[in-house]
C-alpha positions as CSV (number, residue, x, y, z in Angstrom):
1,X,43.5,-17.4,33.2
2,X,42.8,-13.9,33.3
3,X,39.4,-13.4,35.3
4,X,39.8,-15.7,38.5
5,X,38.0,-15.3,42.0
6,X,38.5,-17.3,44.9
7,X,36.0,-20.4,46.0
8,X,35.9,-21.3,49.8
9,X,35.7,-25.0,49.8
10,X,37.0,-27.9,52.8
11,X,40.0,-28.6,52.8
12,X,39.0,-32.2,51.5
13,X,37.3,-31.2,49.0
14,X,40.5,-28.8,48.0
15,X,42.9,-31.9,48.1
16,X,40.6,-34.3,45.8
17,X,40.2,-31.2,43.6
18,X,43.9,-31.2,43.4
19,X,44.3,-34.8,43.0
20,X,41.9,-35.0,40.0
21,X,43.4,-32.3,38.2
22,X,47.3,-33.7,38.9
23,X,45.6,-37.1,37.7
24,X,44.2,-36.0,34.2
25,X,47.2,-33.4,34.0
26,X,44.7,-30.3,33.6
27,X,43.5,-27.4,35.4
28,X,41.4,-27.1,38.5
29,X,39.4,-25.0,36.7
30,X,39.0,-27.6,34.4
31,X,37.8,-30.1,36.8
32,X,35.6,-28.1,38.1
33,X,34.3,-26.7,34.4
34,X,33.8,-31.0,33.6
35,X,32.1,-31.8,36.8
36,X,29.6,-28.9,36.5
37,X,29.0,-30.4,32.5
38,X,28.7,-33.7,33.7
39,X,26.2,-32.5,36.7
40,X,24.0,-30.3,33.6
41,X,23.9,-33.7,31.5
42,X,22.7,-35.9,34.3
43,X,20.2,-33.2,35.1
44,X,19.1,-33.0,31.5
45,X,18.9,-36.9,31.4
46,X,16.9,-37.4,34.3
47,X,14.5,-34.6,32.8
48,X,14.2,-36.8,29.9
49,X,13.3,-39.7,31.5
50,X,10.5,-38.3,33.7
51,X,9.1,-36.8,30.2
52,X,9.1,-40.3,28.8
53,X,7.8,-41.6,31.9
54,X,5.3,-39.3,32.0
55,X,4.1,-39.8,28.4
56,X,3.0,-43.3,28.9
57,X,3.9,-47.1,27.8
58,X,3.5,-47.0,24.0
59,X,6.6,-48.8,22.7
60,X,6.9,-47.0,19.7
61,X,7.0,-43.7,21.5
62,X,9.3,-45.0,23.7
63,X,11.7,-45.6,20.7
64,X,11.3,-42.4,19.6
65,X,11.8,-40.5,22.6
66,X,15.0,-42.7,23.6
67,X,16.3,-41.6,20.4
68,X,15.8,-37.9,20.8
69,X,17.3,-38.5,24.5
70,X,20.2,-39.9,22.5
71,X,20.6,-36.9,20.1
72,X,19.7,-34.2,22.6
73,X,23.1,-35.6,24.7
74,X,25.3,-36.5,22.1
75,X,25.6,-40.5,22.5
């Protein structure tokens, strides 16, 4: 890695970073990296929902939009 910097975290939260990258035998920039992915999807996900929610009960549009949600995050 050529560009690093240093991130202050508990020493808790250090060793379970540890453990997760030992465990899935990658980085713990990598871990990190995932969990910030994984926190962008959910976010995107739970925008989605409060647009459907928001556009009312017709099933059909429902459909639609649950579709869209499915594209928009790759499932």
């Amino acid at each position: 890695m050529a560009d690093t910097t240093t991130v202050r975290v508990k020493r808790s939260t250090h060793e379970a970073l540890s453990a997760a990258a030992r465990d899935h035998a990658v980085s713990a920039d990598e871990v990190i990296t995932a969990g910030l992915r994984a926190l962008a999807r959910e976010e995107k996900r739970r925008a989605f929902e409060e647009a459907a929610r928001r556009l009312g009960s017709d099933p059909d549009d429902r459909a639609e939009i649950a579709v869209a949600i499915r594209d928009v995050l790759g499932e």
